[in-house]
N, C-alpha and C positions, 0 to 999 in steps of 0.2 A: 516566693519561689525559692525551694534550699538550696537547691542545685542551678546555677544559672549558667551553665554553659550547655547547650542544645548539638545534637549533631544528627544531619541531613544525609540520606543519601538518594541519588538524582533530583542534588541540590539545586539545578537549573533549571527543574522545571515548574513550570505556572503551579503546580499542586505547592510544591514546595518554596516555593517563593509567597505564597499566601502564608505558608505555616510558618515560616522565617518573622513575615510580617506583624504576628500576632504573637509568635515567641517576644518578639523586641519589645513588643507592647507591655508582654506582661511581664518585662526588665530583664530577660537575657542579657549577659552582656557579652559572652563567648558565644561565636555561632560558626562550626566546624561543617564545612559543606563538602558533600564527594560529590562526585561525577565524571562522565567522561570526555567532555571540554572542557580546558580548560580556558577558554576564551567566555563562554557564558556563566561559568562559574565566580569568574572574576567582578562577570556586571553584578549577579547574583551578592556577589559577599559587596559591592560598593551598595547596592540597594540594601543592606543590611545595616551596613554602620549611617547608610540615611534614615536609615528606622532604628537607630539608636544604640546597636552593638558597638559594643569600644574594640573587640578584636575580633576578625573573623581569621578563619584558615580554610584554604583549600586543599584537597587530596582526590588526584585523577584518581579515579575506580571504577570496575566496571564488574558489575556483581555477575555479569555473565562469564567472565573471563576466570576463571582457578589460578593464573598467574599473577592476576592483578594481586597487589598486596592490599590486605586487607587494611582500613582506616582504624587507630587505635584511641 
């Protein structure tokens, strides 16, 4: 993998939380999650460094929203 830092948006949910899971697998070790809790997002990125990322970040976002600021 060249690039190993992964980034997620509606990082919370079951879809994305499998692709997190198989990111880590296959040595991500940055894994940048948006969404718009941030209380699920937080389990999200802890399920993340248990599947082996060494950093994650979070970033509320809400792709409906045009005021949201976008995730960089």
């Amino acid at each position: 993998m060249d690039n190993p830092e992964r980034r997620r948006t509606g990082g919370s949910s079951d879809i994305a939380r499998a692709i997190t899971k198989k990111l880590c697998a296959a040595r991500a070790h940055t894994v940048v999650l948006a969404g718009r809790s941030q209380e699920l997002l937080d389990v999200a990125a802890a399920e993340a460094q248990e599947y082996g990322a060494t950093k994650t970040d979070t970033v509320l976002f809400d792709a409906e929203d045009p005021r949201t600021p976008s995730a960089r």
